[in-house]
N, C-alpha and C positions, 0 to 999 in steps of 0.2 A: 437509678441506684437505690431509693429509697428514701425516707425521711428520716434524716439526722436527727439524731434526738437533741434537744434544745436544754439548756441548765435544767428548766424546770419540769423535762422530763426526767432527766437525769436523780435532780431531790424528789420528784416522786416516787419513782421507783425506790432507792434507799430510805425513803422515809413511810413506804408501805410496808420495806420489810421489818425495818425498825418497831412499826405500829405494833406487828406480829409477833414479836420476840416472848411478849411478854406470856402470851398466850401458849407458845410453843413452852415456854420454861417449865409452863402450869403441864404442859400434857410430859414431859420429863421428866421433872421433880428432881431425885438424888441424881440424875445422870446427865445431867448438867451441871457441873462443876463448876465453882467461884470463877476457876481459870478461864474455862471455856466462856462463863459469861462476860467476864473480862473482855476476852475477844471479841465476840461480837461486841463489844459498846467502843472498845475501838475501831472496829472496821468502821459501824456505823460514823465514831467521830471522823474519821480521817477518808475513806474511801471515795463520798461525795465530792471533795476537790479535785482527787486524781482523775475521777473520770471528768470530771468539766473540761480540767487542763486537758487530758486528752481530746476531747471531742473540738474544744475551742482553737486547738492545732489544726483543726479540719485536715490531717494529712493521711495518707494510706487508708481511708473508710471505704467500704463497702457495703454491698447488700449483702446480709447474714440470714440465716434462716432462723436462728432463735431458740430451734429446739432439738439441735441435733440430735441423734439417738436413732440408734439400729432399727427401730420400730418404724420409724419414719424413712426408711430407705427403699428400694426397692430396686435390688439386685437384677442381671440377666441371667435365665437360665444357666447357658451357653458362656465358658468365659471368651472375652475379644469378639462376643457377638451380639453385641447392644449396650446401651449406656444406659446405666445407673442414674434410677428419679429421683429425687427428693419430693416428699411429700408432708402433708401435715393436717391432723382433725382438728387440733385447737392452737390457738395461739394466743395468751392472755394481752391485753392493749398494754401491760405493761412491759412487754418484750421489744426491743429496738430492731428495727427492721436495718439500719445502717450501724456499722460500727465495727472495730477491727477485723479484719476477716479469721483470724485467729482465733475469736469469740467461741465459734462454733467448734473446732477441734477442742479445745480446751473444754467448754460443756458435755461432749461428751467423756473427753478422756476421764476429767476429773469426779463428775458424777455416776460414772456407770462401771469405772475398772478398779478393783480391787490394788489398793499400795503397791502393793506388790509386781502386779502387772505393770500399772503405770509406772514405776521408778525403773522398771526391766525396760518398757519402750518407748518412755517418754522423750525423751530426747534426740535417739535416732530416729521417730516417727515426726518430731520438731523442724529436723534436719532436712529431711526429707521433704516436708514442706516448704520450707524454706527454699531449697533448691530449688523445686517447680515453683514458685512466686518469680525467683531470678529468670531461670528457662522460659520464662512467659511474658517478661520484659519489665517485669514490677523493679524498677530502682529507687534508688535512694531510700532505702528501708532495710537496713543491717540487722543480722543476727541479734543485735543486744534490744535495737526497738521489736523485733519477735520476740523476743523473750519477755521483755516488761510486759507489754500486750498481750501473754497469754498467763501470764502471771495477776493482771489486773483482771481479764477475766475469770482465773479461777476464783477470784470472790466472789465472782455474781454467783456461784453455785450456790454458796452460802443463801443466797436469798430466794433461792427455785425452794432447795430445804425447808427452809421457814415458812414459806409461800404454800408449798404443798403441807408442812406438817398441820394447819387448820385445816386442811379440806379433806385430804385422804388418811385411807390407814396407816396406822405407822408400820406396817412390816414391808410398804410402798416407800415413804419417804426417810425411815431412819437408819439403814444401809446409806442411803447418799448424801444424807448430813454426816456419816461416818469418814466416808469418802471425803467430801468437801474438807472435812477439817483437816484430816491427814493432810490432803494438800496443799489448803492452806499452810502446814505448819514444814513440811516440805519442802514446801519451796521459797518458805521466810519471805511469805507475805504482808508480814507486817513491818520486813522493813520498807515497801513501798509507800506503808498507808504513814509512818516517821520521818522517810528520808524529804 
């Protein structure tokens, strides 16, 4: 299945991205707004717990790929004649090999489809998931624990964001910190990181 990430994977990861913030703000300047920083220092306060509490449920985890995105897929020709690979060139050690399996849909919905798309498919594409999880014998795991689950992962975009805005250019990474934040703001993720 993979290695569960343990608390102090879990504070490393938010506490690298946190490191980064500050340096992302400096390559933004005026287009980072009060507000928007607000957020981030709330996610960073509140987010950390949520994910422990989740991981320390040890319930519904799996192995995840980490970096989902079309790039990394590799389609058949032929449709209904061959199965579709997943593959990957890099994968940073700070990515969890285990962890809701919903992680991966949500990484890519949230960072690579424009508001617009996503709020048109996001939820019958949810549904739909969801149904093949049931058809496939996954119980005791209700629509509302999918939705928190993809909802808690759509923060970690925030942190790919941050993550990528040191190292690449920005016409790479600030499209999907755009992305990220719409959906954070979307899907009223910050009442998870309150409630």
């Amino acid at each position: 299945m993979g290695i569960v990430p343990t608390e102090y994977d879990i504070r490393r990861t938010v506490g690298h991205a946190a490191c980064q913030l500050p340096r992302m703000a400096d390559l933004l300047g005026d287009r980072l707004s009060p507000r928007r920083r607000w957020m981030f220092e709330r996610v960073f306060a509140g987010h950390t717990q949520e994910l422990v509490r989740r991981v320390v449920s040890g319930k519904h985890l799996t192995r995840v790929h980490g970096d989902a995105h079309v790039q990394n897929f590799f389609f058949p020709r032929d449709d209904g004649t061959g199965k579709t690979k997943i593959i990957d060139w890099y994968t940073p050690d700070w990515v969890w090999q285990c962890w809701a399996g919903v992680s991966d849909l949500a990484y890519m919905v949230v960072r690579f489809w424009y508001p617009e798309r996503r709020r048109w498919l996001e939820q019958s594409l949810l549904e739909r998931y969801f149904a093949k999880l049931q058809a496939h014998g996954v119980s005791e795991y209700n629509y509302d624990d999918l939705w928190h689950d993809y909802r808690l992962a759509a923060i970690l975009s925030l942190y790919v964001a941050i993550e990528e805005a040191v190292r690449v250019e920005a016409w790479k990474w600030y499209p999907q910190l755009e992305k990220a934040i719409r959906a954070f703001e979307d899907l009223k993720c910050l009442e998870l990181l309150e409630g």
